[in-house]
C-alpha positions in Angstrom: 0.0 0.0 0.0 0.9 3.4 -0.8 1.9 5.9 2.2 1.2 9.6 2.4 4.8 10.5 3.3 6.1 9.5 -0.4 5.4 13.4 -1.5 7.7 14.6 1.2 10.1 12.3 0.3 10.0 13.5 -3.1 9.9 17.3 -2.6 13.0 16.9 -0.3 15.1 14.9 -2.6 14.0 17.5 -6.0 15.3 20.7 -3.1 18.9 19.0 -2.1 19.8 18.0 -6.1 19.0 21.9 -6.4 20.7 23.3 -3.8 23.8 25.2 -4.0 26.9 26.1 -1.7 27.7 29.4 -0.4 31.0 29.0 -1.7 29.3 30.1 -5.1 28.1 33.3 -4.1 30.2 34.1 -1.6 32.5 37.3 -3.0 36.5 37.5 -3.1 37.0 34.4 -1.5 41.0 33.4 -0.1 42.1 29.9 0.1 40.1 27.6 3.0 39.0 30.8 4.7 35.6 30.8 3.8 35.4 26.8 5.4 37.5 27.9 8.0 36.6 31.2 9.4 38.8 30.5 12.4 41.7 30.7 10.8 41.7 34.1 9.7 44.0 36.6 11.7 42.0 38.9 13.8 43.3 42.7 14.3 46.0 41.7 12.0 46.8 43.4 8.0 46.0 39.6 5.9 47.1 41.0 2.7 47.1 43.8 0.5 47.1 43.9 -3.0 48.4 46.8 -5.6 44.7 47.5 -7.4 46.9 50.9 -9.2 44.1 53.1 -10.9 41.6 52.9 -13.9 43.7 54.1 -16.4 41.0 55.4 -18.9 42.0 57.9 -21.6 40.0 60.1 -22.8 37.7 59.6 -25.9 35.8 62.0 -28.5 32.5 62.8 -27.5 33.6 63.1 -23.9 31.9 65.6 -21.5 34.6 67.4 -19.1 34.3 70.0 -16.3 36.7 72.2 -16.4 37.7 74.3 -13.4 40.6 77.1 -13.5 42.3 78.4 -10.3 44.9 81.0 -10.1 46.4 83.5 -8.2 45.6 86.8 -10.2 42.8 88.6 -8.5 39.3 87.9 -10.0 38.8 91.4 -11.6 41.7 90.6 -13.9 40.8 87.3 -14.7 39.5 87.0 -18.3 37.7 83.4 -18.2 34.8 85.2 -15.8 33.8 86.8 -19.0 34.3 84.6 -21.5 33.1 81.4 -19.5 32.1 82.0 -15.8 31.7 78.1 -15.7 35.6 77.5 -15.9 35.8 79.8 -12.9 35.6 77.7 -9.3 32.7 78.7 -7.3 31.3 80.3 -10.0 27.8 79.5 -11.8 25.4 81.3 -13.8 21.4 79.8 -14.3 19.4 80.1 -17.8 15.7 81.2 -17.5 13.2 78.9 -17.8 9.5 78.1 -17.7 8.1 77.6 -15.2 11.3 77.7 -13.1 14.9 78.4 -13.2 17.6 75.8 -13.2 21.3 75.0 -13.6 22.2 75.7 -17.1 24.4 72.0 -18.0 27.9 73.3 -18.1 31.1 71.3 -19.8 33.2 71.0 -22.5 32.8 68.2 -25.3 36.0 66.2 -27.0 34.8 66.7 -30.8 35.4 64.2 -33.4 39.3 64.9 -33.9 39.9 64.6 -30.3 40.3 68.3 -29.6 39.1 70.4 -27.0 38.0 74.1 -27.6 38.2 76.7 -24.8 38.3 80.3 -24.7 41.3 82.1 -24.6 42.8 78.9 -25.2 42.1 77.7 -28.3 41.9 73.8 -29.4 44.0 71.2 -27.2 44.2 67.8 -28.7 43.4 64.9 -25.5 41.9 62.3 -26.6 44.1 59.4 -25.7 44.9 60.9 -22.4 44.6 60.8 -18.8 42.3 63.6 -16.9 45.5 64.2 -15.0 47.4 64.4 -18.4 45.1 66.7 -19.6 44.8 68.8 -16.6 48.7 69.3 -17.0 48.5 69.9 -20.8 45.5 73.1 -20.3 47.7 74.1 -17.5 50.7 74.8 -20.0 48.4 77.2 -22.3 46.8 79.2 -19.3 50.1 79.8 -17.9 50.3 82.3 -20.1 47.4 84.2 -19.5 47.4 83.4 -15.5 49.7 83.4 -12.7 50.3 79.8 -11.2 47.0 78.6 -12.1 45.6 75.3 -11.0 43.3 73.1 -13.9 40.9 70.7 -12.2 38.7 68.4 -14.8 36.3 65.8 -14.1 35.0 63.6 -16.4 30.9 64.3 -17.0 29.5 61.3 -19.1 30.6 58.5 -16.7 27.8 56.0 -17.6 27.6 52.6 -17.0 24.8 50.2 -17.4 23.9 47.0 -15.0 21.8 44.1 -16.2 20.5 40.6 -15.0 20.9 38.9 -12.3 21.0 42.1 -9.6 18.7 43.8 -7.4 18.2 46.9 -10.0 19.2 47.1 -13.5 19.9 50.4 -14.6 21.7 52.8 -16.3 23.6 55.1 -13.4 25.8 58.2 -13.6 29.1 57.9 -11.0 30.6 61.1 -10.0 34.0 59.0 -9.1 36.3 58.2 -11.9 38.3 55.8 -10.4 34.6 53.5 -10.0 35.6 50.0 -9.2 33.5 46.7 -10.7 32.1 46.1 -7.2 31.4 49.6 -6.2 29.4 49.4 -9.6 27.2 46.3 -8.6 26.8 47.6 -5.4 25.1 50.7 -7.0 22.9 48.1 -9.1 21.6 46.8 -5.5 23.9 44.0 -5.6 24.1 40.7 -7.4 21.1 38.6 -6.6 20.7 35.2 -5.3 20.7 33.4 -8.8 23.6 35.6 -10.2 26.8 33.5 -11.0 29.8 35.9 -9.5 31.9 33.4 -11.1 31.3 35.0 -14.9 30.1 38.3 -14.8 30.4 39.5 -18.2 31.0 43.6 -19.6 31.0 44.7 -22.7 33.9 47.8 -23.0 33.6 50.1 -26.1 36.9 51.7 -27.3 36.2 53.5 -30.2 34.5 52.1 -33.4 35.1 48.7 -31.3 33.4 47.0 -28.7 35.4 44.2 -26.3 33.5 41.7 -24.4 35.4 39.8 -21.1 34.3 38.0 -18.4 35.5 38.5 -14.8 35.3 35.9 -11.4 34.2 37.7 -8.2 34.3 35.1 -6.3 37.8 35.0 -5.9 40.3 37.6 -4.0 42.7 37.2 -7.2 40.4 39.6 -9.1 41.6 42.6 -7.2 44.9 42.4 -9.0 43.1 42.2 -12.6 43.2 44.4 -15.0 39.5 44.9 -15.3 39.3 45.8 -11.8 37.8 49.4 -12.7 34.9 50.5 -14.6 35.0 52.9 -17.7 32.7 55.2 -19.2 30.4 53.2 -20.9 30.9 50.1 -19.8 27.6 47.5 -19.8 28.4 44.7 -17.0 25.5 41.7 -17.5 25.7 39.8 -14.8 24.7 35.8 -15.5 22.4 33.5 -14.0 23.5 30.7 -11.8 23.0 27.1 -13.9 20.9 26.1 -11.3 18.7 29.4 -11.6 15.3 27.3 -13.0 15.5 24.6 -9.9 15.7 27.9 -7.4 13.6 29.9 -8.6 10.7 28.0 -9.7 11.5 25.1 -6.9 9.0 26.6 -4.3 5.7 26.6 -6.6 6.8 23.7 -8.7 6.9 21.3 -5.8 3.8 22.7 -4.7 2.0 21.5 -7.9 3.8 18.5 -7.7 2.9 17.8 -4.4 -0.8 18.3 -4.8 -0.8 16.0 -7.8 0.9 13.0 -6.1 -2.1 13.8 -3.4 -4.7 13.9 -5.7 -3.0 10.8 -7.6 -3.0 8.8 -4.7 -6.2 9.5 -3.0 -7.8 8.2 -6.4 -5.6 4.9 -5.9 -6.4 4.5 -2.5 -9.8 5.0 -3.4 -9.9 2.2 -6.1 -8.1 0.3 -3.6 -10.7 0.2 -1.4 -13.2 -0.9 -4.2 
């Protein structure tokens, strides 16, 4: 005779094959430290690694703030009236209706990889650093300014996240140096089903778009050279194998469960006949 327990039985054997360990979402993960938490040094530097810094160069179409500091008093300055924007401190509003707001200031990289500026002229950076090209403006204004001090940020730092995280969305970072998990992080996080083990980006340079795959779960990936995000960049993070068993588990065994019931009360009631 049949028993009312098979069911459980069954629904417990379909949730451990679909199971998976921690160890697969578990983030930069070091040797046995994970399985053995006790081993880990307490109050104690572990490790350190040397992460250097994003290295991204400049590109046309690039959106820069430009900010120019100097010593000359601000009557004598010229840039407050050619372009109070690449003045510090210093911002000016467009009228609108029904209200005011910020007028968007910044400077675009055009096609050729020049910037234009007043008083300055055209100044080729594409291909460089915002450091490189904060020296490089620096070197023109010098001789218009006494000792001035060029500050640019970079405007247009998009990035997109997508699938397996808590919020997929295009987001704006006002950090240059953004790193692939301060990204996710701004996503909400990876979710349950996402596999850290191949998170994919797409990285345009140019007329050419790259396409890698980095492994989060391990602490190795803090020396790899995809360790920062660029402008642009479109990080897709992939499902876990086991995704369909863990998401769909719960109402799946539910409907199986009820069948087998149903299957068996019909037996049982043949049985008896």
């Amino acid at each position: 005779m049949l028993r009312k327990p098979t069911p459980i039985i069954l629904a417990l054997l379909i949730a451990a094959t679909s199971c998976i360990s921690n160890r697969n979402i578990a983030y930069l993960q070091y040797g046995d430290e994970y399985r053995e938490p006790e081993s880990i040094e307490k109050d104690a530097l572990v490790r350190s690694y040397n992460t250097g810094t994003s290295g991204y160069r400049l590109q046309p179409g690039d959106l820069l703030d430009i900010k120019i500091s100097t010593r000359t008093p601000m009557v004598y300055n010229p840039f407050l009236d050619a372009d109070r924007s690449l003045v510090p401190g210093q911002a000016y509003t467009q009228q609108t209706r029904p209200e005011s707001q910020i007028q968007p200031q910044g400077y675009h990289i055009d096609p050729d990889g020049y910037l234009h500026l007043p008083l300055i002229g055209k100044t080729e950076v594409a291909g460089l650093t915002t450091r490189e090209t904060e020296k490089a403006l620096a070197a023109k204004v010098e001789e218009i300014l006494d000792d001035p001090v060029v500050r640019t940020k970079l405007l247009n730092f998009r990035f997109t996240v997508i699938g397996e995280v808590n919020g997929e969305s295009t987001l704006v970072s006002g950090e240059e140096h953004l790193t692939m998990l301060q990204a996710i992080g701004m996503a909400g996080g990876i979710s349950e089903f996402g596999d850290l083990s191949r998170v994919k980006v797409i990285r345009r340079d140019g007329d050419d778009s790259y396409v890698f795959y980095v492994n989060l779960l391990t602490e190795q990936f803090l020396t790899s050279s995809f360790y920062f995000v660029h402008p642009n960049d479109v990080i897709v993070v992939t499902p876990l194998k086991q995704r369909a068993y863990l998401k769909y588990v719960a109402p799946n065994l539910n409907i199986l469960t009820t069948s087998v019931s149903l299957l068996i009360g019909i037996v049982t009631l043949f049985s008896i006949r």
